[in-house]
C-alpha positions as a printed NumPy array, in Angstrom:
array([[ 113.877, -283.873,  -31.913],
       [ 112.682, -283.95 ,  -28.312],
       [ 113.174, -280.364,  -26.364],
       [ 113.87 , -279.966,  -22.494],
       [ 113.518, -277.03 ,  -20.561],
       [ 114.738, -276.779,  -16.953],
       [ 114.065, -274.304,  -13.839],
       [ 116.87 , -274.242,  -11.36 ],
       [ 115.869, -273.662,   -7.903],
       [ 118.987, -274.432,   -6.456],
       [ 119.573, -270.963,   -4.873],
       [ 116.438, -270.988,   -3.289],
       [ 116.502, -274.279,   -1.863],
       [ 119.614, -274.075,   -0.35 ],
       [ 118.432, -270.99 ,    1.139],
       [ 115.22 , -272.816,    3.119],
       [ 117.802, -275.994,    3.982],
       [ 120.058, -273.099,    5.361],
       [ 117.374, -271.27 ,    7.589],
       [ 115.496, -274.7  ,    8.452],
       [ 119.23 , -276.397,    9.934],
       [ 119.097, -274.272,   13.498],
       [ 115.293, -275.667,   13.906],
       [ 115.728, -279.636,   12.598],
       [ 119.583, -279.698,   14.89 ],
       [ 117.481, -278.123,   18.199],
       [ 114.825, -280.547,   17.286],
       [ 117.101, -283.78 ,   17.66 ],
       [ 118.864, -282.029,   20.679],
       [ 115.469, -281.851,   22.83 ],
       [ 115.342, -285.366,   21.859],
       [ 118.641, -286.339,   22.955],
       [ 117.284, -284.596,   25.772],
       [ 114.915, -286.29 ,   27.017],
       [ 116.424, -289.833,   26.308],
       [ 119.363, -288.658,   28.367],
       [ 117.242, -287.726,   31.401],
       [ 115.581, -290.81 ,   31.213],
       [ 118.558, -292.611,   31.639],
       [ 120.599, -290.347,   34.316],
       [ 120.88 , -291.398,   37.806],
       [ 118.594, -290.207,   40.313],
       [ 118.822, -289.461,   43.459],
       [ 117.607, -286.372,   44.36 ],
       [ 116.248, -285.146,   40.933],
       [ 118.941, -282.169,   40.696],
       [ 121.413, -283.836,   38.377],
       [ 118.268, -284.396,   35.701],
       [ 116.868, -280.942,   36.212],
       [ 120.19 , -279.865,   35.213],
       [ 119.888, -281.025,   31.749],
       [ 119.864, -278.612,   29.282],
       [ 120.246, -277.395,   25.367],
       [ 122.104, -274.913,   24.126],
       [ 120.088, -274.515,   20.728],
       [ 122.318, -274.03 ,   17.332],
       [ 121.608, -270.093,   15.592],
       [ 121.827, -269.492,   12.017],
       [ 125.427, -267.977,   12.908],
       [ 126.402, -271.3  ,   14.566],
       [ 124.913, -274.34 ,   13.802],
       [ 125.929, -276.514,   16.626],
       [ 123.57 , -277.499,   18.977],
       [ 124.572, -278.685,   22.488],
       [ 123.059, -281.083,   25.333],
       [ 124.303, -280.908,   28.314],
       [ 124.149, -280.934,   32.103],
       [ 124.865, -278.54 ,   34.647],
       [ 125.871, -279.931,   37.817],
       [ 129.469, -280.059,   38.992],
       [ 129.01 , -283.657,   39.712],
       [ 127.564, -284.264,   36.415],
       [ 130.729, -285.398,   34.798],
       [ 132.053, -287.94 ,   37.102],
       [ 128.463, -289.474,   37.217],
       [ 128.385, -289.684,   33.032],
       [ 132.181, -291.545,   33.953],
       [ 132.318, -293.296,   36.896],
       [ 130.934, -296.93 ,   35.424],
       [ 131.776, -298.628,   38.925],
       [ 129.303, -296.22 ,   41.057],
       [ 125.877, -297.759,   42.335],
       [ 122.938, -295.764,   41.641],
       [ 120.017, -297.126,   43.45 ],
       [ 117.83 , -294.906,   42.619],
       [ 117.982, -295.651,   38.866],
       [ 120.024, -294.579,   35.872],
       [ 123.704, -295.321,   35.583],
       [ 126.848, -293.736,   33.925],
       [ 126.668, -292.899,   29.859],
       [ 123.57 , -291.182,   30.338],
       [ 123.907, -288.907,   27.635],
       [ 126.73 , -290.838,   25.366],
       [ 124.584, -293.769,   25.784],
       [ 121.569, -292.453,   24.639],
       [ 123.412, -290.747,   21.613],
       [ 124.754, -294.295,   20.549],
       [ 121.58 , -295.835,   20.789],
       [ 119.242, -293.483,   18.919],
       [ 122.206, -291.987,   16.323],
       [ 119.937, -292.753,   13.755],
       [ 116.521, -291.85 ,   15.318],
       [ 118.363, -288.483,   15.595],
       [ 120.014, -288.07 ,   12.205],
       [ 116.082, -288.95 ,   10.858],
       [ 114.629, -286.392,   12.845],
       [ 117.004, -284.034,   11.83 ],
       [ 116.419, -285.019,    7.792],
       [ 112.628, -285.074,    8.248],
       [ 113.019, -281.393,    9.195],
       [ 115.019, -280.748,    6.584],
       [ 113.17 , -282.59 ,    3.683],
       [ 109.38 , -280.246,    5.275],
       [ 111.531, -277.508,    3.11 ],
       [ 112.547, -278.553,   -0.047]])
């Protein structure tokens, strides 16, 4: 007769997944970040400088991207309007689209450090 013994951890490791989620979520937003500013229109700079996170907490787990211009909205929508200077409209949907599962990696390489 063969004998098996097991240790559950389970407590304990959903305790590090649950403080690690705030980190590995602001992680992927500063990415999102960056690929949206990237792809913005510029003109003057001000509508990129605008971008911003608004990191997740352990009391709220969402993290935001967004930016801060009241023009900003209309440019993300407007898919008719020239932009000479570079970028276009979907700057940040775009770039969420594109890299959805550079960002969901990110965000379980984080997560996987702690188990």
């Amino acid at each position: 007769m063969m004998r098996v013994e097991v240790e559950w951890h389970g407590d304990e490791i959903a305790a590090r997944i649950a403080g690690a989620v705030p980190e590995a979520l602001n992680h992927a937003a500063e990415l999102l970040r960056s690929w949206s500013v990237e792809a913005a229109p510029i003109l003057d700079g001000v509508l990129r400088a605008s971008a911003q996170v608004t990191p997740a907490t352990a009391s709220n787990a969402t993290a935001y991207v967004s930016f801060d211009t009241v023009y900003a909205w209309r440019q993300h929508e407007e898919l008719g309007w020239n932009h000479p200077g570079g970028g276009g409209p979907k700057y940040l949907e775009g770039p969420l689209l594109e890299h959805g599962e550079e960002l969901l990696a990110a965000i379980a390489s984080r997560l996987g450090e702690v188990i």
